[in-house]
N, C-alpha and C positions, 0 to 999 in steps of 0.2 A: 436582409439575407435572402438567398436564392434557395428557395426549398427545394427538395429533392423530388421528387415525383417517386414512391415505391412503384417497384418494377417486377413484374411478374416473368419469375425465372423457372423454364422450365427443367423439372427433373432431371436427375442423368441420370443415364442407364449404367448403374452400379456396377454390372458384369463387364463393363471398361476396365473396371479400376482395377483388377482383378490380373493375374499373369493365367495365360493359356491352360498352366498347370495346374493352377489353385481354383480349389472347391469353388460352388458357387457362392455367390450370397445369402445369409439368412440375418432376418431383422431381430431377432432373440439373442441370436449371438453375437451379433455386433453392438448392443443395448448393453448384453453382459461383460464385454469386452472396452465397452467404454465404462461402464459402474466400476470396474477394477482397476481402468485410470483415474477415474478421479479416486478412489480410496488413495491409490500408490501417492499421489501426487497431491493430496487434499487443496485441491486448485478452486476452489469454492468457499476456501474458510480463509478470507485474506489477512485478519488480523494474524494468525499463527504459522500462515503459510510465509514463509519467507519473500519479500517484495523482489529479491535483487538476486536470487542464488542464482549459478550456472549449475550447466548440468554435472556429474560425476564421473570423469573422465576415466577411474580408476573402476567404473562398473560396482561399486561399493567397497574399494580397498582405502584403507585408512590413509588421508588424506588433511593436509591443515583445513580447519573449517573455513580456515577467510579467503581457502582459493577459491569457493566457490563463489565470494561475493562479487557482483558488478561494482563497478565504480569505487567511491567514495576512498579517492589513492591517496589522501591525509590520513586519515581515521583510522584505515585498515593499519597500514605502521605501527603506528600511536598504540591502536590497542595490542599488536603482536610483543609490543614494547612491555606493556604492561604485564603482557600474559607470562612473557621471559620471566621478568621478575619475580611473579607469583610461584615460577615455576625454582626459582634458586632461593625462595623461603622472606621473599619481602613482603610486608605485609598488605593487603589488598584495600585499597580505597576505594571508597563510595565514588562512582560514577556519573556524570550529569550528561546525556545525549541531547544536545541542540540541535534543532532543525527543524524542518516542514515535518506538518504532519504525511504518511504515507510515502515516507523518506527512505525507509529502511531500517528503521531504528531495531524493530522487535527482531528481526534478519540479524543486524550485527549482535547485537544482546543474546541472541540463540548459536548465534557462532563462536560468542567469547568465554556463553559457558560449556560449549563444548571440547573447543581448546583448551580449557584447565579443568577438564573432565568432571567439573561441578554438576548437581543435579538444574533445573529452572523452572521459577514459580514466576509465574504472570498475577499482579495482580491490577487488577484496573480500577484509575483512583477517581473514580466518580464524586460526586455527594452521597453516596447509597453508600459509599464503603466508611463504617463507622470505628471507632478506637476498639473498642474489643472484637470485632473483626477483625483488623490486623492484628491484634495480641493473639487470636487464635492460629492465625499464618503461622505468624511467624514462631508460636510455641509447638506447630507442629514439624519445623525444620530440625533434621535430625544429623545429616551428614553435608557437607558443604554445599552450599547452594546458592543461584543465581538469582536474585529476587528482582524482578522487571516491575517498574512501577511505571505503566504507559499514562499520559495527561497529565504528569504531573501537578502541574499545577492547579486542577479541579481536586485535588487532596485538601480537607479540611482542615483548618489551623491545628486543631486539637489534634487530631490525628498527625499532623506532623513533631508536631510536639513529641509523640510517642515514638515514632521512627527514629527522630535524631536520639531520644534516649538507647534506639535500642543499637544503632551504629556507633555511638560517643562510649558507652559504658557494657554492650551485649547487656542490659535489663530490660524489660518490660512491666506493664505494673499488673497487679495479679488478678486474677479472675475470681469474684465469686456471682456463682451460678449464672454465667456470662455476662457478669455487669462487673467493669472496672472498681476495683477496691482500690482507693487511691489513699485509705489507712494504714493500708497492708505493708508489710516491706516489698520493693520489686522482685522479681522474681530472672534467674537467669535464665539465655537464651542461647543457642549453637551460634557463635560469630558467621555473618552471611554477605557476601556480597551484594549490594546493594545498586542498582543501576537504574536513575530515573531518568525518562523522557519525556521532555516540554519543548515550545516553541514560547515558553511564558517565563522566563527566567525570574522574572520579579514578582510574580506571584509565589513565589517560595518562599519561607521563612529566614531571612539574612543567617542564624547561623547555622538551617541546616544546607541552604548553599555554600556558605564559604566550606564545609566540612569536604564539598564533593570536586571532584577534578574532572572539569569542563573538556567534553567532544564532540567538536563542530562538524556537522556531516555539512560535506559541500552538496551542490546543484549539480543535478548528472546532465554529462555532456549529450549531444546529441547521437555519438556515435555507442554510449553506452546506454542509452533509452534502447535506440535500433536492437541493439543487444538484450533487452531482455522482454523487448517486446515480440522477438523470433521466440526467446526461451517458453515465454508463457502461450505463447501462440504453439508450439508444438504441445505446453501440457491439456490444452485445449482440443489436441488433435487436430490444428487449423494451420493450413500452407498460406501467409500472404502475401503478396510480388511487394516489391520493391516501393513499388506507389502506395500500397494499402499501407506497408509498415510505416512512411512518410504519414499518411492518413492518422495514423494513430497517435503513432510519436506527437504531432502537431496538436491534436484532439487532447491529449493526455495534461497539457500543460504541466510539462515534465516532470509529475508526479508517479513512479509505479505504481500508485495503489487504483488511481486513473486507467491506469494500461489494463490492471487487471478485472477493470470494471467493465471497462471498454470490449473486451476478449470474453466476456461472460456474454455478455449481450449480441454481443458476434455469432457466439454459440447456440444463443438459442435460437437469434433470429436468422440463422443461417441452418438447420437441420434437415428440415425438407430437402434442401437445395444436395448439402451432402451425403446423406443418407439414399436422396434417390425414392423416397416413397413419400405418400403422402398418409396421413395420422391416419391410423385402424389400419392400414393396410401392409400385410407380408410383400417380403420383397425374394423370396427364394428359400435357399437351404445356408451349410454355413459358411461364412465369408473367413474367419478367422481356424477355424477349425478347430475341436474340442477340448484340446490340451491347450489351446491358447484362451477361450473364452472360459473356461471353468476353472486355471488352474494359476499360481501365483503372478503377476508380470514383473518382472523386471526394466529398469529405463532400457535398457539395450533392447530389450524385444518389445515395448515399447516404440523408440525411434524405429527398429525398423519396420514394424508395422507400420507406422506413421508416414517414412518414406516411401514406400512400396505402395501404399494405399489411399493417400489424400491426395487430393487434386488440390490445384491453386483456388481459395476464396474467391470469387467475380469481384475487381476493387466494386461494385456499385453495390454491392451486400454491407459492406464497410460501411459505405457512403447511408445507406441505407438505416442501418443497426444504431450509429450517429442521432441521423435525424428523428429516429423512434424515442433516442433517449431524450429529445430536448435539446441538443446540442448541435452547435456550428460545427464549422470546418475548424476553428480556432478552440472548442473543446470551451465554447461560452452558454452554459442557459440564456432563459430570457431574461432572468434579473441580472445577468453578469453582461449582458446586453445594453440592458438597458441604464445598468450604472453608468458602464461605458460611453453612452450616448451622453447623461447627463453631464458627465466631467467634459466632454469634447462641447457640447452646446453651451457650456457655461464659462468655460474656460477654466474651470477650475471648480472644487466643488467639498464641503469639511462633509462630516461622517454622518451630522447632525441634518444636512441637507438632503443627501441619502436619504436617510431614513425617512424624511419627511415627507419625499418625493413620491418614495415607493411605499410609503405606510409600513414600513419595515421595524425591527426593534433597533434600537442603536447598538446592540452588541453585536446584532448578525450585523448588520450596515456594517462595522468595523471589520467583523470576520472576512465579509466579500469584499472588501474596502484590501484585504490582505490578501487577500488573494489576487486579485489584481496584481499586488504590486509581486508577489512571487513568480507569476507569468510572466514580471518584466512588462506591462502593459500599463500602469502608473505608479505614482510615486508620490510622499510624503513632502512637503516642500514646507521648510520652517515659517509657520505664518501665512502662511497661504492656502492654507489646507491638500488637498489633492491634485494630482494633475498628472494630464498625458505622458506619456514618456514616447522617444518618437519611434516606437514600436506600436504604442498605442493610438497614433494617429495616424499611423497607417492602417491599420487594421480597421480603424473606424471609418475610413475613407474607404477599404478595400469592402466592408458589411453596408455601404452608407445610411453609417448612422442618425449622419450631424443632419439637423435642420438648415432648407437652405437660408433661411432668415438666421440664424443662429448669429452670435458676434462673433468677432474675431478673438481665438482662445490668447487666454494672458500668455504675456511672454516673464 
């Protein structure tokens, strides 16, 4: 890989950015002026911030939730489909969201319980989340509610055990002194919508999948990444030309939750450059002026702050912000590097090779083994174990990865 060289960009002088008319600069108020974008926009909490929303065209007038989603033009139907029915008295079924992780998933789930004006409960289904934990969830559901179970399939057998009792029958089994009484007669529950998201389908329990009705989120295309990689790039307060959003889109390996990782890091490692000062030091009086730095924002006074007053990102801060994270132009660590190299030098390469190569666990080995192939950069070959795809050997020709003694890869 061709490293980047950081480059030492000097300051602007802020009173550029500024119209003839408007106050000058102060570094206070533009601190407090950003603390009140990221509150409005919780652009730093990505699991609850929505991956995919557009902006609010109506300025906050009531509006279907799934206009705002980007992409995903199967699913959004599908569920407005559902939503109808719910809304003319059919009864609501359990949920199953398919896809990559940092897909969208908690984005549509927070838009579908908004459209049937349901309340939503997140819970996250680690190994830590135990059976009477969820018995206490879900016995504290009172009026109709969205219940998002993200990773599914990290939910413990037992524990699913209990959720399917309590979407098959509304029971759960009863508590005493927070330990499962499994004596007891079960106890009833407020019927709740139930919506779980995996990329693990078969680690569920056959019949509390068969209970749930499968929604496959497709791969966002490239002109709907661009798209929300502007959107996020403005909650960031950050302009980037045309090349930089190329930049990122390509870095992200079509993941949002990538883009918005990507944009955080942009963020930080680009503040000097925007702000015009260097750390400790004031840069003037106020840029924003008092009613806008102390008092509610709005997205509309928002964007046009945002227009009026950022400059375009330098693409080599991009380039830059990238290379601090670890990552290529292709949006590869060194291990996602170096797997790369090993399938292309081998011509082929199973999970167990991996790992053994890179001293890795065979579960991550398979994880980065999957990712790969969701970049489109390898693929599962029956019997064969892994291999290129000819996106992948370009790309390894384009980083030169391959040893020149290397063989020639299998065909």
């Amino acid at each position: 890989m061709n490293h980047i060289t950081p480059i030492n960009i000097t300051p602007i002088n802020v009173s550029t950015l500024v119209s003839a008319e408007g106050p000058p600069p102060d570094s206070t108020n533009l601190m407090k002026f950003t603390s009140h974008v990221n509150d409005l926009n919780d652009v730093n909490d990505v699991d609850h911030q929505p991956d995919t929303v557009r902006d609010d065209p109506t300025g906050g007038a009531s509006i279907d939730p799934f206009d705002r989603i980007i992409g995903q033009r199967r699913a959004v139907p599908f569920l407005r489909e559902i939503r109808d029915g719910i809304s003319l008295g059919a009864h609501p079924h359990p949920l199953l969201f398919l896809g990559r992780s940092g897909h969208g998933k908690s984005s549509l789930s927070k838009a579908f319980a908004d459209s049937v004006g349901a309340e939503f409960v997140r819970i996250d289904c680690g190994p830590e989340l135990r059976s009477e934990h969820l018995v206490e969830k879900l016995m504290e559901l009172k009026t109709l509610t969205v219940v998002f179970c993200d990773e599914f399939q990290a939910m413990r057998k037992r524990v699913q055990e209990i959720l399917y009792g309590a979407i098959d029958s509304q029971v759960v089994p009863k508590l005493d002194r927070r330990r499962i009484d499994r004596c007891a007669p079960p106890q009833a529950i407020t019927p709740f919508i139930l919506i779980g998201a995996t990329n693990e389908p078969g680690r569920l329990l056959p019949a509390l999948r068969a209970r749930m009705v499968n929604v496959v989120l497709e791969e966002y295309s490239e002109g709907d990444l661009r798209a929300i990689v502007v959107q996020k790039a403005l909650r960031f307060l950050l302009k980037l030309s045309d090349r930089a959003v190329d930049l990122v889109v390509r870095a992200s390996g079509g993941s949002p939750r990538n883009i918005v990782q990507i944009l955080q890091s942009v963020e930080c490692t680009s503040a000097t450059w925007r702000f015009g000062y260097e750390l400790g030091e004031g840069i003037g009086d106020s840029l924003v002026g008092d009613d806008l730095a102390g008092g509610a924002l709005s997205p509309a006074i928002v964007d046009e702050f945002a227009d009026q007053y950022r400059p375009y990102i330098p693409d080599e801060l991009i380039e830059r912000a990238l290379t601090w994270m670890g990552l290529d132009k292709a949006g590869l660590d060194a291990t996602g590097r170096t797997i790369l190299s090993t399938i292309g030098n081998h011509g082929r390469a199973t999970a167990e090779l991996v790992a053994t190569v890179l001293g890795l666990d065979i579960a991550y080995a398979r994880e980065r083994l999957a990712e790969l192939r969701a970049r489109h950069l390898a693929h599962a070959a029956p019997g064969r174990g892994w291999v290129l795809t000819d996106l992948g050997i370009q790309l390894v020709a384009e980083l030169n990865l391959r040893d020149s003694d290397s063989r020639p890869r299998a065909k």
